[in-house]
NUKE-605818 format. One record per residue: x, y, z of N, C-alpha, C in turn. Coordinates in pm, whole numbers, plus 50000, padded with zeros to 5 digits. Example, Ala and Ser with C-alpha at 12.3 -4.5 7.8 and 13.67 -1.06 7.14 Angstrom:
513194943150780512304955050780513204967050780 512854977550708513674989450714512905000350787 
***
This chain:
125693910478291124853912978174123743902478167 122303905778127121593896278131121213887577976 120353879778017120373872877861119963879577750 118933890177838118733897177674119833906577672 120203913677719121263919277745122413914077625 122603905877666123943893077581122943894377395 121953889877402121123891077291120883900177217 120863911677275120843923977205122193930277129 123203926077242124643926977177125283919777079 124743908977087125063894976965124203902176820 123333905176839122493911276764122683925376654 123603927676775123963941876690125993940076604 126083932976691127823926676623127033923176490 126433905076497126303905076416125463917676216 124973927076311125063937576215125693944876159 126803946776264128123955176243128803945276161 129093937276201129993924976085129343924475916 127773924175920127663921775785127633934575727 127513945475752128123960475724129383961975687 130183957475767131623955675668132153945675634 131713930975586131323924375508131053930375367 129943937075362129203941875260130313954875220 130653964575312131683974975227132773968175165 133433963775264134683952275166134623948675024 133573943075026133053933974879132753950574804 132283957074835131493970974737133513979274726 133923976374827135613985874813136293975374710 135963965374688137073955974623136513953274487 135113955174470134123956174349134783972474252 134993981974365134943999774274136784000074258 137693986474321139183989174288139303979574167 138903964074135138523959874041137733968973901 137103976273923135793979473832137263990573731 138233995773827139174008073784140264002973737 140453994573793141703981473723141763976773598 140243971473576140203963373467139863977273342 139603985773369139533999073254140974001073280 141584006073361143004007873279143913995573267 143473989873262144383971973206143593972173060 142393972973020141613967372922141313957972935 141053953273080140853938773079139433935573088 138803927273015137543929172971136493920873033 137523905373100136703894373143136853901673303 137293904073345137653913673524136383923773493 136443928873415134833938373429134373935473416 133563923273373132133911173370132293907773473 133343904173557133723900273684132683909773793 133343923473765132583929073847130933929673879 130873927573736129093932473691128663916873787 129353905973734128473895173802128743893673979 129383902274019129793900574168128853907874283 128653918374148127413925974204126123922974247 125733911674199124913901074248124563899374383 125733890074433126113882274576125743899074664 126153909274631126323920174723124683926674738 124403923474653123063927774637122123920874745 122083906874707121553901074827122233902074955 123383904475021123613906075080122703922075168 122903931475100122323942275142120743939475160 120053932475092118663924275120118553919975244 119643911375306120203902175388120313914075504 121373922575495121473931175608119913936775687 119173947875570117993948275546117013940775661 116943929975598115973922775671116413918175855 117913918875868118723918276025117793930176090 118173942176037117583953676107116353956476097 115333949176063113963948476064113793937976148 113963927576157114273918976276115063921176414 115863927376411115883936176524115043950476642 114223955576499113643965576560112653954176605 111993942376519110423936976597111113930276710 112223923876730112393917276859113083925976952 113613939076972113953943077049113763960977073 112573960576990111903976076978113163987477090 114173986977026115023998477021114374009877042 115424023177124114974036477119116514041977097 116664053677158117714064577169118804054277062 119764055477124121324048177038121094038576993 119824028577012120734014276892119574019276773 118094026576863116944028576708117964037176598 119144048876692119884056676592120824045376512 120954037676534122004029276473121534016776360 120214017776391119484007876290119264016976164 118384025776223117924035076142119384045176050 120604046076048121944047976003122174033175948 121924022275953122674012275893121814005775785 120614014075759119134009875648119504018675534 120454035075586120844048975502122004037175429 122874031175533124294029975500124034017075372 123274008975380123533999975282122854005675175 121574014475172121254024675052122764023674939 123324032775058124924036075003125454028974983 126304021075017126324007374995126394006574827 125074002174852124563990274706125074001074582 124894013974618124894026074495126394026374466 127244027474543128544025674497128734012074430 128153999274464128193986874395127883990474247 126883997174260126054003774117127124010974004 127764018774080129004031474028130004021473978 130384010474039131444000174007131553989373859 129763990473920129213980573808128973990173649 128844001073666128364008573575129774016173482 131104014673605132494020773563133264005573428 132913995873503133183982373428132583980973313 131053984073259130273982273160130653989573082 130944006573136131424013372981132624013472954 133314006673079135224000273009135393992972941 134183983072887133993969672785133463977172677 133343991272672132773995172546133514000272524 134464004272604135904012172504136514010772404 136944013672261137644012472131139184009372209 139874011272323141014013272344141424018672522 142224013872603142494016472713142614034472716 142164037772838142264055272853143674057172778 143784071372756145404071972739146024076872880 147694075872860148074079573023147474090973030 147264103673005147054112073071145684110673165 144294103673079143444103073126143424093973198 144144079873168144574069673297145034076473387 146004087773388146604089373524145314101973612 144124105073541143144113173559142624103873677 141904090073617141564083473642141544075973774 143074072873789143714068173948143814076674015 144234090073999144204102174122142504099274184 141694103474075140174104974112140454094974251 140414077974157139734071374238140344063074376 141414065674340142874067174499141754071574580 142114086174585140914095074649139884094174699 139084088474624137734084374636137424067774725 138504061574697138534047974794138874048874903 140244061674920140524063175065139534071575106 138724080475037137484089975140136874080675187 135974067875106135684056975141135874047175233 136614044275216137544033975330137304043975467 137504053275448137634065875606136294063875671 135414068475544133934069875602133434056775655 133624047775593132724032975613133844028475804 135244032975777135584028275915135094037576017 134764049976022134184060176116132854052676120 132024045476048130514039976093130744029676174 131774021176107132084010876171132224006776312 133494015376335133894021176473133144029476574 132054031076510131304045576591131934059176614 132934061976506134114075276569133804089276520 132674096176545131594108476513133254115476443 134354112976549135234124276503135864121576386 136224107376350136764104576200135564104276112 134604106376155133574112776064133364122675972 133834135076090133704149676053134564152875985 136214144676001137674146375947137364143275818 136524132975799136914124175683135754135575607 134474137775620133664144775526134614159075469 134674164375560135814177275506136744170375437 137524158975352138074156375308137724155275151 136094146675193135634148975034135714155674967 135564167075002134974174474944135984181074809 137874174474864138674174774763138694168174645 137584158874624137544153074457136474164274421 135644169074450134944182874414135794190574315 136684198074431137904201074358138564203974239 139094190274214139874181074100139034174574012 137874178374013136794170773934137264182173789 136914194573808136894204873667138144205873572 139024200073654140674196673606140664185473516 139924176573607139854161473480138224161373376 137744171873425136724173473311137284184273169 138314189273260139124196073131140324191073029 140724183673092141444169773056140714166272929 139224157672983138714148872874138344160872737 138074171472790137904183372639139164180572551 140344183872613141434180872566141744169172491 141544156572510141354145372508140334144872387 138954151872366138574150172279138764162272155 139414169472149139864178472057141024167871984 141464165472040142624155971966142094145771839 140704146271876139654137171726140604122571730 141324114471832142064108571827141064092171867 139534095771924139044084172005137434088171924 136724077071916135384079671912134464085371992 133614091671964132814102272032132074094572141 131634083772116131324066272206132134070472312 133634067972244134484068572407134554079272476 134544091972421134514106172559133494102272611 131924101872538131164099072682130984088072773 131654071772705131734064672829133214066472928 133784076872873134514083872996134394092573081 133214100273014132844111373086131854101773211 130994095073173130014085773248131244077373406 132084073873281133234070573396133664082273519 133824088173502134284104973535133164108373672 132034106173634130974111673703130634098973817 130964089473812130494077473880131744073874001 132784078873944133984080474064133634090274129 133364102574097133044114474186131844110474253 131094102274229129464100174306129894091774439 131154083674421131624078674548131834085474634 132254098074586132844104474729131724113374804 130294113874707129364120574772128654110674881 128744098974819128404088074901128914089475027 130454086775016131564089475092130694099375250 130344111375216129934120775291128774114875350 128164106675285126624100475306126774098875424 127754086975416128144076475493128694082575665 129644096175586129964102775745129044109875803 127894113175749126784117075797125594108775866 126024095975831125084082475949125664079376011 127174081876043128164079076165127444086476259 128034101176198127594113976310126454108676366 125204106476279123684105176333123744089976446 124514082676392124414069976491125124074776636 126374078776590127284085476742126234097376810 125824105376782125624116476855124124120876826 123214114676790121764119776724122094133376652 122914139676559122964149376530122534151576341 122224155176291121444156776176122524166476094 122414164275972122834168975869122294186575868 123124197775922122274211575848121994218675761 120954220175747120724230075610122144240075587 122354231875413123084241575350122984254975368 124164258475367124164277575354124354281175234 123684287275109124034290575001124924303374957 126114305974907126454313574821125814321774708 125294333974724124394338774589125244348574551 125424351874392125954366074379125154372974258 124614381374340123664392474182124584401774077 124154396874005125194405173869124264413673774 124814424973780123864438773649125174445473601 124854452373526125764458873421126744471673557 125744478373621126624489773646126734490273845 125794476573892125964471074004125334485574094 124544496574033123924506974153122944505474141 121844494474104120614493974142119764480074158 119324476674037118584458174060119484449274196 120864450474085121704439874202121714440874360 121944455874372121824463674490121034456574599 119714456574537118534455674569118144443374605 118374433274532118244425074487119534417074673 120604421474651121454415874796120764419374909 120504432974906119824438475074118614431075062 117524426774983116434416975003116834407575075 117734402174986118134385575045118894384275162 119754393575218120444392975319119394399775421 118264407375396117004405975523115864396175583 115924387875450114894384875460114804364275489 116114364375446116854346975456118384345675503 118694355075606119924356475651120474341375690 119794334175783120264319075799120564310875672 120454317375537120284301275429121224305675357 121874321375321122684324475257123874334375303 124824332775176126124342875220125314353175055 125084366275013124894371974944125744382774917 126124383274767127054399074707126164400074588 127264411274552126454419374423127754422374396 127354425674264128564429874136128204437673979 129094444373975128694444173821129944446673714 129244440573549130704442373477131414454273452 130464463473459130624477173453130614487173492 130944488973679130584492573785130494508673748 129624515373844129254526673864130314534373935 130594550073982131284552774067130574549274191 129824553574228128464554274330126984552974322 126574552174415124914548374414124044555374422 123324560774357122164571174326121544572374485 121644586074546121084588974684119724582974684 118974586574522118044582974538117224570374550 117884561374566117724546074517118464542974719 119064552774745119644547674867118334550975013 117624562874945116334567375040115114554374975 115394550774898113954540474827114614530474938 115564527674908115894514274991115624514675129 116054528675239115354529875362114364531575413 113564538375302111914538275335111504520275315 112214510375270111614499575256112464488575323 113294497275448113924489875574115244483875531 115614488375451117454487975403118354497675404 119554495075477120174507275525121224500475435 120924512775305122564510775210123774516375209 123934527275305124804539175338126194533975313 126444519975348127924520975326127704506375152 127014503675127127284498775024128024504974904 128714499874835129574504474689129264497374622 129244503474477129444494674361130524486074378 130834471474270131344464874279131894457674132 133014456874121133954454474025133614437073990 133224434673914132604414773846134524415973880 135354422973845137054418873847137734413273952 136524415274085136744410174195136294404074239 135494393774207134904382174187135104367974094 135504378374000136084363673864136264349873916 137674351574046138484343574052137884333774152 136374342274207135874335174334134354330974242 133954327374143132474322174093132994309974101 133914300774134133824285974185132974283874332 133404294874375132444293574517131334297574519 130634300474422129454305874420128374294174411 127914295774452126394281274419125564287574315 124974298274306123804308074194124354320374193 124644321374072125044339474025123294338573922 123134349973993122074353273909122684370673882 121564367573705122224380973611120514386273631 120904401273671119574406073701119484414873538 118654416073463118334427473341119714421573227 120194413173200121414410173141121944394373134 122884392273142123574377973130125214378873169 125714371473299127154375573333127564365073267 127724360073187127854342073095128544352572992 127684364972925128534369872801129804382372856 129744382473012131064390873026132024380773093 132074367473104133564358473208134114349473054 134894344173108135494337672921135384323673021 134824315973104134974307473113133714305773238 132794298373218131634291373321131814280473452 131894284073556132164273273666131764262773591 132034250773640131364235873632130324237073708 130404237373822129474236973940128534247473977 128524257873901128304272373989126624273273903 125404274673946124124271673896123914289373872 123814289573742123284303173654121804307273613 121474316073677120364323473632120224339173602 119224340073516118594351173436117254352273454 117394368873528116074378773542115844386773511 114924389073442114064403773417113094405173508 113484418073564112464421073638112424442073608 112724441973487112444456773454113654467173459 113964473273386114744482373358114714493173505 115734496773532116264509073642115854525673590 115284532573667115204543473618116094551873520 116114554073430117424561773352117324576373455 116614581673534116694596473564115914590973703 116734592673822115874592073952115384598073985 115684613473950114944622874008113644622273923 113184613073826111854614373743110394608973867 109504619773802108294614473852108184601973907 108434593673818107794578073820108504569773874 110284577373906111144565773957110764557874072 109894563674134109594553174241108864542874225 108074544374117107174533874129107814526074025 108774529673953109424514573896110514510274007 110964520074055112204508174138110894501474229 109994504774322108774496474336108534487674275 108334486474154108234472574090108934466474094 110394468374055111404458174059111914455974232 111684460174267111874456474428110914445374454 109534444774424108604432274408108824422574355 108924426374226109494413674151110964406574182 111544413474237112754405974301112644396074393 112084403974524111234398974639110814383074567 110004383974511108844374874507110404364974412 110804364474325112004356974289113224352874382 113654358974462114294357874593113474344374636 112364345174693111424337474771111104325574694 111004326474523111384309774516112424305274476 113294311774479115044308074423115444303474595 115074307674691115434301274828114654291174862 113334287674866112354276574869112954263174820 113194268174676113574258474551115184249674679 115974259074657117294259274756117234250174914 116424257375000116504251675119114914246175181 114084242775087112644241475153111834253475214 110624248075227109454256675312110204263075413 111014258875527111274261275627112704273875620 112734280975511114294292875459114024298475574 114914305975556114914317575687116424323675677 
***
């Protein structure tokens, strides 16, 4: 090995070392920050807030290693991927320091320690969330693309268990037992454990990129169109989107009040305008209920599916369109040129409800 050789490697240890250096202190900052809220211990969470400090500069400190590395040893392929992953990683880093520091501040504002139920809310979360942690930061560490990929599919279980302990704290506050102060610096609590584990994913996503140059892919979205009798807007509204952005989404249709079948005539509008509906059916919202957690956007075409489910995902992003009433009589004069319209106006809503979703580049 030659001297620069030896130099370049000294160079990059010492980066790897203050990288987990720096997670250590940020893992022992977010188990402290959860401790001292369910202890009530009040001087341990000032603890944290002031520890946050030292870590801060530290990530300054890292920072400036890998800027000093790129000018003295203008990197390419694997170590530029590894600088450029360890500038993402202390981002992350410092933000979980942030989540720790921010879990401690509203535990000093508490009237009273969680109660067990929400204490025991509390430690599941953040168990969870330290070991996704701990996984991800050792897959960067190590360079191990494959405890990378293991560990991101893992996150994705405080996702999960998040709507369980957000139903909890409802519970929790029906009881009129705590000040209105404390649900939301629990709820704030609530949301700042779950932000770890998105981190969490961050983090297995600059492994991957350091191990293998491989990039994060565009999300695939879940859409489901909802109308009253599911034989026309909605219809319409799926065969658009599944022609026209097949790579960005999974698309259904539904309705609360399904039809037997689909107007022939709405099935020839659709082929003269390059949609073959022949085997489509109406569709029962009864067979869907149980699956709008997986949905990313239910959109309600002419209506609102919010006033037919007795209960709203957490996660699931709701929208409402008008884009014109369905022919009452197909065989009428004019039906074409309104399902024409609403075929446009869909179109053109399709096209920024996917933009908005996956960028310029949908497809």
């Amino acid at each position: 090995m030659t001297h620069y050789e030896e130099r370049l490697e000294e160079d990059l240890s010492r980066i790897r070392s203050e990288s987990a250096r720096i997670a250590r202190d940020v893992q022992h900052a977010l188990k402290e920050s959860v401790y001292a809220l369910l202890a009530g211990d009040v001087e341990r969470a000032y603890s944290v807030v002031l520890e946050d400090h030292p870590i801060n500069r530290a990530v300054r400190a890292s920072d400036r290693l890998c800027h000093a590395f790129v000018a003295r040893h203008l990197p390419s392929a694997g170590h530029l991927r590894f600088i450029s992953a360890t500038l993402r990683l202390n981002v992350e880093l410092e933000r979980v320091g942030d989540y720790a520091v921010a879990i401690a501040r509203e535990s000093v504002q508490l009237s009273a320690p969680p109660s067990s139920a929400i204490a025991h809310d509390i430690e599941l979360i953040a168990e969870r969330t330290n070991r996704i942690l701990g996984e991800a930061i050792r897959s960067f560490i190590d360079g191990n693309a494959e405890l990378a990929r293991a560990t991101k599919k893992t996150a994705y279980d405080v996702e999960a268990i998040y709507e369980n302990v957000f139903n909890d704290l409802l519970v929790e506050g029906d009881k009129h037992e705590r000040p209105l102060k404390d649900l939301f610096a629990l709820l704030v609590i609530y949301n700042r454990i779950g932000r770890v584990a998105d981190q969490a994913k961050n983090i297995c996503e600059d492994a991957i990129f350091a191990v293998t140059g491989e990039t994060k892919q565009p999300k695939v979205y879940r859409v489901l169109f909802v109308d009253a009798h599911n034989d026309c807007a909605s219809q319409i509204a799926e065969a658009i989107a599944a022609k026209a952005f097949p790579e960005s989404g999974r698309y259904d249709s539904a309705g609360w009040d399904p039809h037997d079948k689909i107007d022939p005539v709405l099935l020839g509008f659709m082929e003269r305008k390059g949609h073959s509906l022949e085997n489509a059916v109406a569709s029962s919202m009864a067979t869907t209920l149980h699956e709008l957690n997986d949905y990313h956007v239910v959109v309600s075409v002419n209506g609102d599916v919010r006033d037919h489910i007795d209960k709203v995902p957490f996660s699931t992003i709701f929208q409402r369109w008008r884009v014109g009433e369905c022919p009452a009589d197909m065989a009428a004069p004019e039906a074409e040129a309104q399902l024409d319209a609403i075929y446009r106006a869909l179109a053109g809503k399709l096209e920024d409800l996917m933009v908005t979703l996956r960028g310029e580049d949908v497809g």
